[in-house]
N, C-alpha and C positions, 0 to 999 in steps of 0.2 A: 258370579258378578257380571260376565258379560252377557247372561241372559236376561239379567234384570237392565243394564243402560240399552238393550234393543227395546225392551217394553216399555220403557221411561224414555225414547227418542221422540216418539210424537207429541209427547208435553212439549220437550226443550225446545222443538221445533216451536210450537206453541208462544213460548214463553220468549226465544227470542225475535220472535212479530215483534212481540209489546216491548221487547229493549230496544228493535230498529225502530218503529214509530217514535217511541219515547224520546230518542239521541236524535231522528229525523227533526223531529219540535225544536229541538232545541236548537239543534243548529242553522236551522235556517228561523229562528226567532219568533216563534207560534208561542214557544214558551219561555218566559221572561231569564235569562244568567243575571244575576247582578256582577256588580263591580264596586270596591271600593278604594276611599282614598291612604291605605296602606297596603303595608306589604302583606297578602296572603299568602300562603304557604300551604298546598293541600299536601298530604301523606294518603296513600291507600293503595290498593290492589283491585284485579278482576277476578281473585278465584275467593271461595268460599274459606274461610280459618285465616289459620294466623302466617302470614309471612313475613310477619321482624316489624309492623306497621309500630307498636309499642316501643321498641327499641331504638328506630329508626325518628321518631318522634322526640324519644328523649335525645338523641345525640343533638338533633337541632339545639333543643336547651341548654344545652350545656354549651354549645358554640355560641349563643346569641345573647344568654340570660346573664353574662356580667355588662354587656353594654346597652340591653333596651329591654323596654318591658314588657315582655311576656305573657301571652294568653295564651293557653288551648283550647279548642273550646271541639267538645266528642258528642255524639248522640247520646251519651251514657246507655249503651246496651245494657239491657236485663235488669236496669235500676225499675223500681216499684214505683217512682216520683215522674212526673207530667213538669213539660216548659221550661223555663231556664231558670238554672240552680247552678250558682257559684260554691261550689266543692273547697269546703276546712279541712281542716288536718284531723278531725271530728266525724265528718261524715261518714256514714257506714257505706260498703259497698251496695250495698240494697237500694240506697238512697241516691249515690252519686255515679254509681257504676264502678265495674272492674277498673279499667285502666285510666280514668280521670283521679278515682283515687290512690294510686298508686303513684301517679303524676306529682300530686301532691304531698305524700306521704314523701318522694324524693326531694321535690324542690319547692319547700313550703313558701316561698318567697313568693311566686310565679302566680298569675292568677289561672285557676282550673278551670271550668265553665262548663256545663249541658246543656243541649236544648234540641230537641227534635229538628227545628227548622235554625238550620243554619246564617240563613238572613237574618230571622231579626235573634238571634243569637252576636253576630259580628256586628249590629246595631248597636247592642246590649255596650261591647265592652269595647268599640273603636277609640272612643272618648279618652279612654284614660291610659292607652296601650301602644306601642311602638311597634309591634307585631302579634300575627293572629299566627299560630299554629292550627290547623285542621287536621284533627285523627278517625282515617279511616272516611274518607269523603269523597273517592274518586269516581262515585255513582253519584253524589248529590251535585245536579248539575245547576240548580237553581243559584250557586256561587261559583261565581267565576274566576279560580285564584290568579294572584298574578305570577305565580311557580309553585307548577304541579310537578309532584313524585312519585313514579307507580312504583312498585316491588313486584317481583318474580322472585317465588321461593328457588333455590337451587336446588333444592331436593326431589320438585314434584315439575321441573320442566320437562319429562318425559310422560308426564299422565295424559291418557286422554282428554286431548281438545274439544270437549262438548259442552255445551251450557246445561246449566242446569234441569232437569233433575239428575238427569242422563251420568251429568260431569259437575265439575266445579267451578266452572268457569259464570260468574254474576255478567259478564257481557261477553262478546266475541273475541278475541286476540286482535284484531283491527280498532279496537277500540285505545288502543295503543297511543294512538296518534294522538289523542289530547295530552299524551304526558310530555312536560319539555326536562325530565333526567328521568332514566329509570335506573331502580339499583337491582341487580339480583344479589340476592341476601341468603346470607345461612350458606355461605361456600365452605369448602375448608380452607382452612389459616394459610395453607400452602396453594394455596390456586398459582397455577403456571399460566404462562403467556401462549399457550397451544392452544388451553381448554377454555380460559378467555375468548380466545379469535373462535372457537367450537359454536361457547353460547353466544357471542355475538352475531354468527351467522344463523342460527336459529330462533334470536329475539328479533332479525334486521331491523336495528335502530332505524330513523326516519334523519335525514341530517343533519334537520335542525334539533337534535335529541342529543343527550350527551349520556354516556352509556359507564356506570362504577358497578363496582363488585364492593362487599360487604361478608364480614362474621362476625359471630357472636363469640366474646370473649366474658367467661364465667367468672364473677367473683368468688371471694369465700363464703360457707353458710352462713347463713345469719339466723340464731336460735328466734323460734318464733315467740316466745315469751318473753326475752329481755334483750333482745340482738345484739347477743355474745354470738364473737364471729368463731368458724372452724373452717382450717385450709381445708378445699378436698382434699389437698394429699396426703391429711391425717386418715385420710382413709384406708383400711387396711384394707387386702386382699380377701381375708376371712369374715368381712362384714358384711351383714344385712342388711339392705335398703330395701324397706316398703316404698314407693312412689307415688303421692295421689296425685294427679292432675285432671282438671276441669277446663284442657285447653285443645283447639282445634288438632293441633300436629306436637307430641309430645316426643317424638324419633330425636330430635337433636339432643336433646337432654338426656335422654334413655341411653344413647352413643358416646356423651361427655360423662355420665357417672358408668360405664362400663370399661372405661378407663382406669378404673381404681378396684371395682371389685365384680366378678360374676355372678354373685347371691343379690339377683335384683328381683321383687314381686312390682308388678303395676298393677297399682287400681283405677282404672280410668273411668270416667266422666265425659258426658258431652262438655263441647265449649260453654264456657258462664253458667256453668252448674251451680242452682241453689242447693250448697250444701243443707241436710238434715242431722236432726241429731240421730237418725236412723244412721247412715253414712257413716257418722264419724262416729259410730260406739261397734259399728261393723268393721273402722278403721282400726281402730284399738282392739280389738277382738284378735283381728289378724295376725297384729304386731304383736301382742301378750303370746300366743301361737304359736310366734316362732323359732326355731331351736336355735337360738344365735345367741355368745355370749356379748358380743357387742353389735345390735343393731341400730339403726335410725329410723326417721318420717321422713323424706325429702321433697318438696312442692315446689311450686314455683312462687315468682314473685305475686304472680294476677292472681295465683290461686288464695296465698298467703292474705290476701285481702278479705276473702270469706268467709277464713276459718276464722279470724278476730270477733267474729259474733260473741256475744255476750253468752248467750246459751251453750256456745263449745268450751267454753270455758274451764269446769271442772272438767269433762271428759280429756282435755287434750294438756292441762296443765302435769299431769304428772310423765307426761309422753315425752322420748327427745327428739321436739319436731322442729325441721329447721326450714328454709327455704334457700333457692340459690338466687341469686342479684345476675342480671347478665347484661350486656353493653355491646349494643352494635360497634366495630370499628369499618372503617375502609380501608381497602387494602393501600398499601404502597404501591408506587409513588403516586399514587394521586386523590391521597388523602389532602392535599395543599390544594390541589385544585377544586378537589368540591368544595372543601369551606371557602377557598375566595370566591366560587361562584353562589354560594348562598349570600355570602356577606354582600358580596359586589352588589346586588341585586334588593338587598335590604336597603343597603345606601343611597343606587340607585334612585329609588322608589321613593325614598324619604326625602332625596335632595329636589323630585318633581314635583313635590306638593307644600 
């Protein structure tokens, strides 16, 4: 592995020219940031996969969605559809993407929204809305939020700082400074005030930056055919768990169901894997295979979105495949203070205009 990020450093070198020009444009006004007249809200990250940006997104909703109205609006990665498309409780993942329908499938109230180009995406739906949530935007510079969120996964702030292809990194760690909160996400439940002040001398907020810690708290499964729930801790010791996922960083989950039992198989996927019906008669294959008298399917929520295909249909209906639900929280005590400064800021923003 570290033969190949020395033979892959002259690209990153490479690649990060075209991210300093890029942010150089921008910031000194070559190329256009919009602005608008509500509250925007970006969500995102600088490394490559998943750092809780989905869960992190949903928490806002859940703070915001009983007093205003609500938009997300996502590029819809790896959706097969072009432009802007308002995501039903209907839409196939193909069509709307992974996590805008997922978005929807939780809060079908809320409006979902795609569109490659962000501008005139928050064109699209300023009209009728009270706030714009942005998932996964903290590269699209062409909107200028008015409270941006970076995420740091907790797991991967030891990996090599290299840009891409070398590393994982989509800009440089200096890039930092456009965020005004960062959260690191995916800590454990027990984070102490030692390893706090740790990662905070190794993130060095900027002052005007306000710095929270974050975990993921699991609910129970939810059968993916008629979402009949099951505590994990009906999980025995002696059970079998197949595990499919099609997501960036699958380790947290792998960590949370090895809690219950040590008989785990994983089938991994790249991130936003179009399932096949090759895949998932490979999946069952597996599962009929093996010598467990009580086993499961266990996926994730984003994954759960692509197995609902019409085509998996008979292969997976006689299967007991579930998926786990999971929810960012923040840690104490100062889960009070980032909702008042999201709210504060919503109010703010709405009382200026």
């Amino acid at each position: 592995m570290q033969m190949l990020r020395w033979l892959l450093l002259p690209f990153s070198l490479l690649y990060g020219l075209v991210v300093y020009l890029r942010n150089f444009f921008y910031n000194h006004g070559i190329f256009k940031s919009y602005t608008f007249d509500l509250p925007v809200i970006s969500v995102g990250n600088i490394t490559v996969g998943g750092s809780g940006k989905s869960p992190a997104t949903e928490y806002l909703i859940r703070l915001l969605n009983s007093r205003y109205r609500i938009a997300t609006l996502s590029r819809g990665y790896g959706r097969q559809t072009k432009g802007f498309l308002e995501v039903t409780t209907t839409t196939p993942a193909t069509e709307g993407g992974d996590e805008p329908v997922q978005f929807k499938q939780k809060f079908p109230a809320i409006t979902v929204a795609v569109c490659e180009d962000r501008v005139k995406g928050i064109q699209q739906l300023q009209q009728n809305h009270d706030v714009i949530l942005l998932d996964d935007a903290y590269q699209h510079r062409a909107v200028k939020p008015g409270l941006s969120i970076l995420l740091f996964d907790y797991n991967r702030l030891h990996e090599p700082q290299l840009l891409l292809p070398a590393g994982n990194l989509r800009e440089p760690r200096s890039s930092k400074s456009r965020a005004d909160v960062i959260i690191v996400t995916k800590t454990p439940a027990n984070l102490d005030n030692n390893e706090r002040q740790e990662i905070g001398k190794k993130i060095r907020p900027l002052p005007k930056q306000q710095l929270f810690f974050s975990y993921l708290q699991y609910g129970n499964l939810l059968s993916l055919h008629d979402g009949h729930n099951k505590a994990l801790g009906s999980i025995a010791p002696q059970t079998g768990i197949v595990v499919l996922t099609g997501i960036a960083y699958a380790e947290p989950l792998l960590k949370e169901l090895q809690r219950y039992t040590s008989h785990i198989r994983h089938i991994r996927y790249p991130d936003h894997h179009t399932y096949t019906t090759k895949n998932i008669s490979k999946l069952a294959e597996i599962f009929n295979a093996w010598p467990y008298t009580e086993k499961l399917i266990i996926t994730t929520e984003k994954d759960s979105q692509r197995l609902r295909m019409p085509e998996f249909k008979q292969l997976l209906d006689t299967l007991p495949v579930y998926y786990l639900p999971v929810e960012a929280r923040i840690h104490q005590p100062d889960e009070h203070r980032f909702n008042q400064l999201i709210e504060l800021y919503v109010r703010k923003y709405r009382n200026n205009y």
